[in-house]
N, C-alpha and C positions, 0 to 999 in steps of 0.2 A: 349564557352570560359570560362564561370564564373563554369559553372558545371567543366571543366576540372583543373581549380585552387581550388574549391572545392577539386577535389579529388588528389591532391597534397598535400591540407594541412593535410589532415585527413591521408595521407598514411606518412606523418611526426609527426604526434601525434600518430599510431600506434609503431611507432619507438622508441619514446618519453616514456619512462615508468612515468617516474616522472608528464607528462605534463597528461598522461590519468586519473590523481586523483585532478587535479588542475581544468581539465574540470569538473568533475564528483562531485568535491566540488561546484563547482560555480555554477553548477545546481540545485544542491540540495541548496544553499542559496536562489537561486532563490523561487522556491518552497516553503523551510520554510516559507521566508518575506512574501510570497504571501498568503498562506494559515494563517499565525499573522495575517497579515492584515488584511484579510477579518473575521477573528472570534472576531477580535476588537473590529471591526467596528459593527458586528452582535450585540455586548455583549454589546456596549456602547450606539448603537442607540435603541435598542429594551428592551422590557421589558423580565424579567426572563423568562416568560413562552414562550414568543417568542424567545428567544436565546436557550430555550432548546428544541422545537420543529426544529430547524436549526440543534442542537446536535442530534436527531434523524435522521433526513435527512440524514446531513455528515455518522451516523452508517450505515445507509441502503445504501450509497456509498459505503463504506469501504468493507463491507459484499459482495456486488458483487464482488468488488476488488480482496478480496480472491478467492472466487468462479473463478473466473476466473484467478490468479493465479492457482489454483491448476488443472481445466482441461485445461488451454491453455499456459500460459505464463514462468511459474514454469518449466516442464516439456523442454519447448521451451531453457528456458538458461542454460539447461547441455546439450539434444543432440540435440540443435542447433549447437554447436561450431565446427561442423567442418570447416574446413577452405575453401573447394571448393563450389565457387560462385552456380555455377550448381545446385549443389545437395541441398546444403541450401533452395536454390529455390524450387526443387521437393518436400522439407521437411514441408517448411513453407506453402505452398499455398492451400493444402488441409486443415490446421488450419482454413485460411479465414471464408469456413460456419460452424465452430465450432464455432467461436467468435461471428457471425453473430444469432446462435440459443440461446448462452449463452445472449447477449443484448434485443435481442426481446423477451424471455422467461419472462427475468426482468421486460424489461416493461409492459409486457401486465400486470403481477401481481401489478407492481405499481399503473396500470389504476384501476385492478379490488377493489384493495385493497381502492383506493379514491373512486370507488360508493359504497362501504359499511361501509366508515368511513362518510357519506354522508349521507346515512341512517340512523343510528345510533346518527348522531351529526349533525345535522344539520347546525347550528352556529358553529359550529368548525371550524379554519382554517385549519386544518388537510387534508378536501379531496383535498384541491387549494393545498397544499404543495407535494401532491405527486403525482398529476396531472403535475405538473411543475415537476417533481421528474423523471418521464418518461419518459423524455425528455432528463433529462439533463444527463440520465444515460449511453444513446446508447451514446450519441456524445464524452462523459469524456471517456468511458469505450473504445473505438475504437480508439480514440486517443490515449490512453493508450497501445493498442496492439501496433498500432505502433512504439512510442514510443524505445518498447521492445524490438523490431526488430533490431533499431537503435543499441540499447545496446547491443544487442547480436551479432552484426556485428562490436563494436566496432566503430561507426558512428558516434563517441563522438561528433563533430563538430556538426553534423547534430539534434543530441539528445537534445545538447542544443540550439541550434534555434529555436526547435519544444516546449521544455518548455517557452523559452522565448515567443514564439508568445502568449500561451494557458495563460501565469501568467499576460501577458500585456495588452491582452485584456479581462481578466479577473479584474485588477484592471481599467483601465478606464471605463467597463460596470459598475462596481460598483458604482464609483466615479459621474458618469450622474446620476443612478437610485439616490443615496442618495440627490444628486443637485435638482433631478425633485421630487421628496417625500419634500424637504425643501422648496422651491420655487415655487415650480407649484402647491401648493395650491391642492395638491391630498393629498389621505391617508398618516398614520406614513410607513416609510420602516418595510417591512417585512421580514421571513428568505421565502416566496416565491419568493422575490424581486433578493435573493441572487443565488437562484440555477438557475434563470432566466437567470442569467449576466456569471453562469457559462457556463449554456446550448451555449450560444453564443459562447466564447468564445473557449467549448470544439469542438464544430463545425467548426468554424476558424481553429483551431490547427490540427484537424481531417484532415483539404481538406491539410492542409499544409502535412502531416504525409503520406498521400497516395500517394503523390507524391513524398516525398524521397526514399519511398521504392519499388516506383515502380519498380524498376530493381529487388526487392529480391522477386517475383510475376512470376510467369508464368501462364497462364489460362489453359495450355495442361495439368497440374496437382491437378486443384484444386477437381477429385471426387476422388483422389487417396485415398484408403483405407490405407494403409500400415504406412503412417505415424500417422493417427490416431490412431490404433493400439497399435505402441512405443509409444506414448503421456499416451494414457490409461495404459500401464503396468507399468511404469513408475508414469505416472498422477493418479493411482490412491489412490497411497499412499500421494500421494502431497493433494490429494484434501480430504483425511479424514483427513489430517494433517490441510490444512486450517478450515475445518469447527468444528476440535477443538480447533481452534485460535480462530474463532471468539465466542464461547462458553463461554471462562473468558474472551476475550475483548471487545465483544461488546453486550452481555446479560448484561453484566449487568447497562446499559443504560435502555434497556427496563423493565428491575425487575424493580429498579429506580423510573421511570415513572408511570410505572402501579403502586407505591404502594404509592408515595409521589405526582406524580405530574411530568410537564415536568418543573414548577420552581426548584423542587429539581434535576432534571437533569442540567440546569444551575448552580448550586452551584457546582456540583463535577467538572463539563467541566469548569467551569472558573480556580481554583487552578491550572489544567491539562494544559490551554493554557499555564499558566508562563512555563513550563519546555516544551511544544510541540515541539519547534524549536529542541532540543536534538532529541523527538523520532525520527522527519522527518528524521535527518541528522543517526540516527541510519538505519533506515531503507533504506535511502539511500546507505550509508557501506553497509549493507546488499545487494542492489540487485548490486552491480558495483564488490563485492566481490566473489560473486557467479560466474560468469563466468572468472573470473579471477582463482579461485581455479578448478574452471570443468577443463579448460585447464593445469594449473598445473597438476595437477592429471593421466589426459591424458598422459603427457610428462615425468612427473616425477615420479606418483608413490603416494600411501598411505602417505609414512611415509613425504616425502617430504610436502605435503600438509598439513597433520596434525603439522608439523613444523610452517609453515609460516601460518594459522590459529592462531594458538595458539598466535605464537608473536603479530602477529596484533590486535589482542582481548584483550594479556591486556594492549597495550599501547590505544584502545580503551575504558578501563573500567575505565582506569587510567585517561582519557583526560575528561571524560564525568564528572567522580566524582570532581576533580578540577575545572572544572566551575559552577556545580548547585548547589555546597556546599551553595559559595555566594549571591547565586538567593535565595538561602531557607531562609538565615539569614535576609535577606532585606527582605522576602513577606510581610510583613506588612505595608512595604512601596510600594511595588511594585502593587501590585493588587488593591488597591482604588486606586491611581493613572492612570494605566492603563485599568482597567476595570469600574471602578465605586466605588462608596460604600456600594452597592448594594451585592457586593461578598468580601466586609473586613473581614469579618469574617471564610475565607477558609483558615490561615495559616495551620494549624494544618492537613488540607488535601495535601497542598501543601510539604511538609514533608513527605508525604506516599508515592506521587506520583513520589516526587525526587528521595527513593529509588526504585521504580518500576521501574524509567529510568536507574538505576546503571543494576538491573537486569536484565533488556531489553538487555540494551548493552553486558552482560556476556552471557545469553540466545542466542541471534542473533550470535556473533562468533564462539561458542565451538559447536553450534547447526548447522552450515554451512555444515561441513564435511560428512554430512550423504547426503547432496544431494550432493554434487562436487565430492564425495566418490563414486554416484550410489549406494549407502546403502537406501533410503528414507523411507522405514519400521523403519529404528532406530531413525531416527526422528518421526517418525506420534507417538513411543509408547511416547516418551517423551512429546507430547504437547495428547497424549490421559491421561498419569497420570496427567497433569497440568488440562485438564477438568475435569475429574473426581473428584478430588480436588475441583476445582475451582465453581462448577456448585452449588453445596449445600450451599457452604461457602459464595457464590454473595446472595444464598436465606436468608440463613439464617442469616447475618450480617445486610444486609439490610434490612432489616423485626424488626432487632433489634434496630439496630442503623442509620439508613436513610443513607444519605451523605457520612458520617464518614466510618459507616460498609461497603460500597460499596468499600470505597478507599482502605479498609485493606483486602477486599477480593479480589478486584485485584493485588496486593503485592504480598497476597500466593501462588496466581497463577502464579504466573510471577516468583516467588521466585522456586515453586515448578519444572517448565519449566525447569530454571538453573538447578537443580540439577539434575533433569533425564539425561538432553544434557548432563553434564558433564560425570555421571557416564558411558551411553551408547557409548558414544567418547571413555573413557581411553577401554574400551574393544572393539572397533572396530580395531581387529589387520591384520585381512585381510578381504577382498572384492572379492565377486564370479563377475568378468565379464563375465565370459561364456556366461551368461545371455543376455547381453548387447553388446558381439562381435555376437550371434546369429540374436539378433535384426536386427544389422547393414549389416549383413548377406542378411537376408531379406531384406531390402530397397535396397540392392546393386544389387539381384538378380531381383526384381522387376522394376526396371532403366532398365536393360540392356531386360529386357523382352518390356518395350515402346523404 
């Protein structure tokens, strides 16, 4: 009965055009709050070099993130969208032990990576952080495929129950451990403390997640080759496209560290929380707009997409720069207040970082069309010029200038991103699907072959 009003609501929100961006905000506030929160709380209870070893963690999160973005999930919300239940099903189910190789792969590295931060450092909190880190990566990272699924089926209802459960039991795990650290006469809280209460809760969210999508699962097709195949020809530009995302985004965390320290990696990440809630909700835009434009695309056509792209982007760039204008002017009020006084002295980071979120948000829209388009080589060159840029200029700025140099060498990267997307977008005039009906070709002839 309640499964069957379940899918009454959601085949009403399907209907709903206006109501699928209303869910799709309210999840991503979810989110942002959740993820403020917990770097707050990290930044306020902990000492610098403890809130920047956290800031490493969250990188070594993040970095999977993409990785797997780029062979499983990326790939998954363009030739996911077909619309028959069935096929979806033959499509997605042989991903399962792809995501399953990409999780365990990570871990084992995290485990190996804590016995020789271990050796090395004995007294360091380092190898407990990413001992704990191994954990918390399978259960976040798996939840997260699900997640995706949800998304890609449009299961907006279901998508956001599955954040709500992961963000709620993610803030009351926190909420006890900071209780029991204050009270229970144990050690200061730690950023172990924190990916602890994650691991939990991405585990809760995970059992929850395998069960909405049970129906989008068949077992008769999980060794199918074919759809792994499409994922890779496809995925493979997505996935050297991520890992020159994370090249200017999250090297230079570890340049950073290695060269100042993980207190100097707290100094750039505090400035960066005041304006984080922007990136979330950018990045959120970004993955609810993605399928939303694959099926445009599908139905309408290049130009039509690149229409409604475009419009949406700059009443995005337009929305984003109207509100951190203010957050920039106030940091001086904002950041000792919220973080401490420990990071007063980051406005002037804080102002770098602002416009890196202008460019984020110009970057992320005009940069869409190349995967909703099936182009994904004209994006991978635009974030390989932004590495190639980006990789010397994290060395060399921060070598020079610590903190500061980092924040301006993430700018030009971000900066540089826009401007490739732009240029390789206005000459994107037509699109080969040959390619891409051949594909589907295949998967249709190998169906009818089981």
């Amino acid at each position: 009965m309640r499964i069957a009003v379940a899918e009454r609501v959601e085949r009403a929100v399907r209907k709903s055009f206006p109501f699928r961006y209303v869910l799709v905000i309210a999840d991503q506030a979810i989110l942002s709050g959740t993820s403020f929160a917990t770097s707050v709380v990290v930044a306020r209870l902990c000492a610098p070099a403890q809130f920047g070893l956290y800031v490493l963690g969250v990188a070594v999160l993040l970095m999977l993130r993409e990785l797997q973005y780029g062979l499983v999930t990326g790939p998954m919300a363009v030739l996911g969208s077909m619309e028959d239940e069935g096929r979806f099903a033959r499509y997605v189910s042989p991903l399962i032990p792809l995501q399953l190789v990409v999780c365990m792969g990570a871990a084992a590295t995290a485990v190996g990576a804590s016995f020789v931060a271990k050796k090395m450092s004995p007294g360091s909190p380092l190898p407990s952080i990413l001992g704990v880190l191994a954990v918390t990566l399978v259960f976040v990272q798996t939840q997260e495929f699900c997640r995706r699924i949800l998304l890609v089926r449009f299961r907006l209802v279901r998508f956001l129950i599955n954040d709500g459960v992961f963000c709620a039991a993610q803030l009351m795990a926190l909420g006890f451990a900071v209780w029991l650290r204050g009270h229970g006469g144990h050690s200061k809280f730690s950023a172990s403390d924190v990916f602890l209460c994650q691991a939990g809760a991405g585990a809760m969210a995970m059992f929850v997640g395998v069960f909405q999508v049970r129906r989008c699962i068949t077992l008769r097709s999980l060794l199918r080759r074919e759809p792994l195949l499409m994922n890779w020809r496809f995925g493979r530009w997505n996935l050297l496209s991520s890992l020159c995302a994370l090249a200017y985004q999250q090297t230079v965390y570890f340049v950073l560290g290695a060269l100042a320290g993980p207190a100097a990696v707290a100094q750039l990440e505090a400035p960066r929380l005041i304006v984080a809630p922007f990136m979330v909700v950018i990045m959120g835009w970004s993955n609810i707009v993605g399928p939303f434009a694959a099926r445009r695309f599908t139905v309408e056509g290049l130009a039509a997409t690149q229409s409604y792209l475009n419009k949406i982007t700059r009443t995005l760039i337009l929305t984003v720069t109207l509100a951190i204008v203010p957050v920039a002017i106030f940091c001086g009020r904002i950041i000792p207040s919220l973080l401490g006084r420990a990071y007063a002295s980051g406005g002037a980071v804080l102002w770098v970082w602002s416009a890196t979120v202008v460019m984020m948000a110009a970057s992320s829209g005009y940069g869409a069309i190349f995967y909703a388009g099936r182009r994904p080589e004209q994006g991978t060159l635009s974030r390989v010029a932004a590495a190639s840029l980006g990789l010397p200029i994290i060395c060399l700025l921060t070598f020079l200038w610590k903190v500061e140099g980092a924040a301006l060498a993430r700018l030009a990267s971000e900066a540089t991103l826009c401007m490739t997307a732009v240029w390789f977008g206005r000459r994107l005039k037509t699109t080969n699907t040959s390619h891409w009906e051949a594909m589907d070709a295949e998967l249709e002839l190998a169906e009818r072959a089981v």
